[in-house]
C-alpha positions as CSV (number, residue, x, y, z in Angstrom):
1,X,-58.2,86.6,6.7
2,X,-60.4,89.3,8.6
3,X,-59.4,92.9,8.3
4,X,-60.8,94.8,11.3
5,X,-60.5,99.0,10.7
6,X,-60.7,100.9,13.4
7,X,-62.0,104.6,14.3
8,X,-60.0,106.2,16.6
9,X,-61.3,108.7,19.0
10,X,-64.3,107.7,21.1
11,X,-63.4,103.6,19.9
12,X,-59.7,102.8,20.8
13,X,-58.8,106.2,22.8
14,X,-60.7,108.3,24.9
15,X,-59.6,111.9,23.8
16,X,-62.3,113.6,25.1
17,X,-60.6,116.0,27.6
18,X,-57.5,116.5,25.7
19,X,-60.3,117.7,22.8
20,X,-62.1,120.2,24.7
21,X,-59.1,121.4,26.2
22,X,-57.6,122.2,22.6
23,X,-61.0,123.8,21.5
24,X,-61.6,125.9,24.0
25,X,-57.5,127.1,24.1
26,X,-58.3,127.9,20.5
27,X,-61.3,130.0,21.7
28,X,-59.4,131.6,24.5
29,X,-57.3,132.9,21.4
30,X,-60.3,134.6,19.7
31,X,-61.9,136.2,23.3
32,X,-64.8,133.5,23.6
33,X,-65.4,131.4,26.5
34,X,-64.8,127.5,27.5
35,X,-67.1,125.9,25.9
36,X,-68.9,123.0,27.8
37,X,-67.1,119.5,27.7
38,X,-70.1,117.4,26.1
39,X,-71.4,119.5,23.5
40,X,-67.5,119.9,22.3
41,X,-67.7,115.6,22.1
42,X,-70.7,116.2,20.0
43,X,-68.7,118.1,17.5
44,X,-66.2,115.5,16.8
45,X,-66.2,112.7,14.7
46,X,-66.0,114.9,10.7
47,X,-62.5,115.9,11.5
48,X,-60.6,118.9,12.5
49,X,-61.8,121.7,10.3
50,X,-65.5,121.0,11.0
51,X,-65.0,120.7,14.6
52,X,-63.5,124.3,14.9
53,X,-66.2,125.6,12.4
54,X,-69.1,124.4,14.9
55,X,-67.1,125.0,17.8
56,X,-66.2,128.7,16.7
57,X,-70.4,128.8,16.1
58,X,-72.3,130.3,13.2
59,X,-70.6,134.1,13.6
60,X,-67.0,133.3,12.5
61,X,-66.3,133.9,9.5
62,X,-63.6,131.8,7.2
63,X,-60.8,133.9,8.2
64,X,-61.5,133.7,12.1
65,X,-61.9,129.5,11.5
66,X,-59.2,128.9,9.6
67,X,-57.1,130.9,12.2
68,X,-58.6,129.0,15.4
69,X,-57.9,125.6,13.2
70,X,-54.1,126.3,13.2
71,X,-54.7,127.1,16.7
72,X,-56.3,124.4,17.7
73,X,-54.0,122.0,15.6
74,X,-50.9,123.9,17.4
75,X,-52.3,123.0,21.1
76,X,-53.2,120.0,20.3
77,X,-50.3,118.4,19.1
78,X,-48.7,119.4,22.4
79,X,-51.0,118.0,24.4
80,X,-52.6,115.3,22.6
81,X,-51.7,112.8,25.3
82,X,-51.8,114.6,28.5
83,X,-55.2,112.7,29.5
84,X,-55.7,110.2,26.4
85,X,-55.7,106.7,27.8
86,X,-57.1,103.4,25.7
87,X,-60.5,102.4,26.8
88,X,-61.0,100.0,29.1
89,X,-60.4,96.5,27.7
90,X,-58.8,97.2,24.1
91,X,-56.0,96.7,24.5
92,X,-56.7,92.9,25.7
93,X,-58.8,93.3,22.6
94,X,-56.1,94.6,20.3
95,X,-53.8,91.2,21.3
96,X,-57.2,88.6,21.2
97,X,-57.8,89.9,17.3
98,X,-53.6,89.5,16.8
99,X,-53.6,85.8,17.9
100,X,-56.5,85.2,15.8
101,X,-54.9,85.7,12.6
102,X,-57.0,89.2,11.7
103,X,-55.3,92.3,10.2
104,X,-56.0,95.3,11.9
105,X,-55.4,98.9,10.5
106,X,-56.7,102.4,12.0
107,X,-59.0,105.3,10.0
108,X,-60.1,108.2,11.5
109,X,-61.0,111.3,10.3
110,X,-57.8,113.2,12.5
111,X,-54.6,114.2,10.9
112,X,-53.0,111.7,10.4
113,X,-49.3,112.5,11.7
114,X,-50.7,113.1,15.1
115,X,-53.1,110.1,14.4
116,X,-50.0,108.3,14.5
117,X,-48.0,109.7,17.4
118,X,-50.9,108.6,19.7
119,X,-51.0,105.0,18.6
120,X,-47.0,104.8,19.3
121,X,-47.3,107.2,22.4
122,X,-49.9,104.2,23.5
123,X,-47.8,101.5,22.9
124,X,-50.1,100.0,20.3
125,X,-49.0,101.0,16.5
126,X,-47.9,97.4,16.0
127,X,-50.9,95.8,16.4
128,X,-52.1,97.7,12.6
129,X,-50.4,97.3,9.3
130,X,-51.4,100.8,8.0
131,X,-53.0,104.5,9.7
132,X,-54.9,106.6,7.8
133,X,-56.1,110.3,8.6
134,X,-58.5,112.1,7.4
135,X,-55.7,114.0,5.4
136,X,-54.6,110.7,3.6
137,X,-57.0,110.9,0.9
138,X,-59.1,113.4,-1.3
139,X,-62.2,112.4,0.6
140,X,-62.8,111.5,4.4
141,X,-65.0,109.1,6.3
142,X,-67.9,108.8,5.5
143,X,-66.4,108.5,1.8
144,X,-65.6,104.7,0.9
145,X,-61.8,105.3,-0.3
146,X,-59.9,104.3,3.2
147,X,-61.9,101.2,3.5
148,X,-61.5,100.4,-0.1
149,X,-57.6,101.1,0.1
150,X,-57.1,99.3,3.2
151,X,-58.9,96.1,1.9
152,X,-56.5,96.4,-1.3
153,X,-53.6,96.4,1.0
154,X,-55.0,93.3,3.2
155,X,-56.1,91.6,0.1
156,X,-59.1,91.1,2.3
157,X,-62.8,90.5,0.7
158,X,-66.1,93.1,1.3
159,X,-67.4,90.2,3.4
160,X,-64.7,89.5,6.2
161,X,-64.2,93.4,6.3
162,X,-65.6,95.3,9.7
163,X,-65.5,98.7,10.5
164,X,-65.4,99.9,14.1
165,X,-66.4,103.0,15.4
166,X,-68.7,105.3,17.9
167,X,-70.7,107.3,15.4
168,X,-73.0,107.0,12.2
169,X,-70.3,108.6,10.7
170,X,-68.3,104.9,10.9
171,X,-71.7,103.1,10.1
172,X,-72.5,105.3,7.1
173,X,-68.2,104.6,5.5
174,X,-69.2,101.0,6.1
175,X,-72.6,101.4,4.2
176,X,-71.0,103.2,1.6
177,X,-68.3,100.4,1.0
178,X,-70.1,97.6,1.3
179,X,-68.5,96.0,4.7
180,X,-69.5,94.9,7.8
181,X,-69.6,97.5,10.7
182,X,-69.8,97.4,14.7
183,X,-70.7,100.5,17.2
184,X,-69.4,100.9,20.2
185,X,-71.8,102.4,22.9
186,X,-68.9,103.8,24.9
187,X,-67.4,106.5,22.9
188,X,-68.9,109.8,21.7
189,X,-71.6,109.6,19.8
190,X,-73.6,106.1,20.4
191,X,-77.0,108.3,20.1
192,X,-76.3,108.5,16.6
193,X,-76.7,104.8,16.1
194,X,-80.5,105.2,17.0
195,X,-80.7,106.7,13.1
196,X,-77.8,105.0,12.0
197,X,-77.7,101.2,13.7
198,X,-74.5,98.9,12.8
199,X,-74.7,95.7,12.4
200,X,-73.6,94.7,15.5
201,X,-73.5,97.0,18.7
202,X,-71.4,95.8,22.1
203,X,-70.8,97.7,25.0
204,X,-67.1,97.0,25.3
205,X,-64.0,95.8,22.8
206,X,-63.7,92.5,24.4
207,X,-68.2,92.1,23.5
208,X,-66.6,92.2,19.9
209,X,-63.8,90.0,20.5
210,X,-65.8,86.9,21.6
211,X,-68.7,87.6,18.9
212,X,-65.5,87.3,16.5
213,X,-64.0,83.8,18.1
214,X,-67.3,82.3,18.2
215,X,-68.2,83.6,14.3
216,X,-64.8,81.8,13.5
217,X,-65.3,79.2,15.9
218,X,-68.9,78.5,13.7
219,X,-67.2,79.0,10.2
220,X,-64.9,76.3,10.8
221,X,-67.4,73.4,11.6
């Protein structure tokens, strides 16, 4: 039995705009400007309180960040899914991996609770057994414990365990637990991989869905 784990923003969802919208709101607050668009995407991927630390730059001090955080936490949730769409061919994806018997399940390094509302606000929280945000455990991504949970829960060994994502961050969690792990070039931060290369690298979901069927397809000759 496979157990595929999923990042979420920049590999199912693109929540760019939604993002930089939230983070420069929270800057509005605080009388800085908009930030631009990409460098805000280059801040994401460690979770919410390091994004408003960088995006808040190097002359805030804890006060001013931990305000902006609650902020930005506050805007977001309320507009979380004004532009957030799936990328293009996961959700065909999501349904391929169903039919062939793997379990899926989501980490990310975002608050879980809204982590949550996306994937229902989607239509696609039944296609995982379990979410977890970077708030579910002591420790987030790149730390092994979500992986190593998750796999407890699937009952699923190191070897037929993947994780998908857009950044090192998702190769490094894999590293760190053992697992197998696939970028996606689509989503934030596929520089990263230069540094940091996954095992496997595709260019859209489906790219990963037939290099599963085949691997299968392989397996059981």
């Amino acid at each position: 039995m496979q157990l595929l784990i999923f990042d979420l923003d920049g590999t199912l969802i693109d929540s760019r705009l939604d993002l930089a919208n939230s983070v420069n709101a929270a800057r509005a607050q605080f009388g800085r400007g908009p930030l631009p668009s990409e460098l805000i995407y280059s801040y994401v991927g460690n979770g919410a309180p390091v994004l408003m630390r960088r995006a808040m730059g190097p002359e805030a001090d804890e006060a001013q960040i931990s305000a902006a955080l609650d902020v930005f936490l506050d805007y977001y949730n309320r507009h979380a899914l004004d532009h957030t769409k799936l990328y293009p061919g996961v959700l065909e994806s999501l349904a391929r991996f169903r039919e062939s018997g793997a379990q899926m399940a989501v980490l990310t390094n975002k608050p879980v609770r809204i982590s949550r509302w996306i994937m229902e606000g989607l239509g696609v929280s039944g296609y995982v057994f379990q979410i977890y945000g970077g708030n579910s455990f002591e420790h987030k991504k790149p730390h092994r414990v979500g992986i190593d949970r998750l796999r407890e829960e699937a009952g699923a060994d190191i070897s037929d365990t993947w994780m998908v994502g857009d950044s090192y961050v998702d190769v490094q969690t894999a590293r760190n637990a053992g697992v197998n792990s696939c970028g996606v070039s689509y989503g934030f931060q596929p520089e990263t991989f230069r540094e940091y290369p996954p095992d496997l690298l595709v260019d859209r979901m489906e790219e990963f869905a037939g290099y599963l069927e085949q691997r299968n397809s392989a397996l059981k000759k």
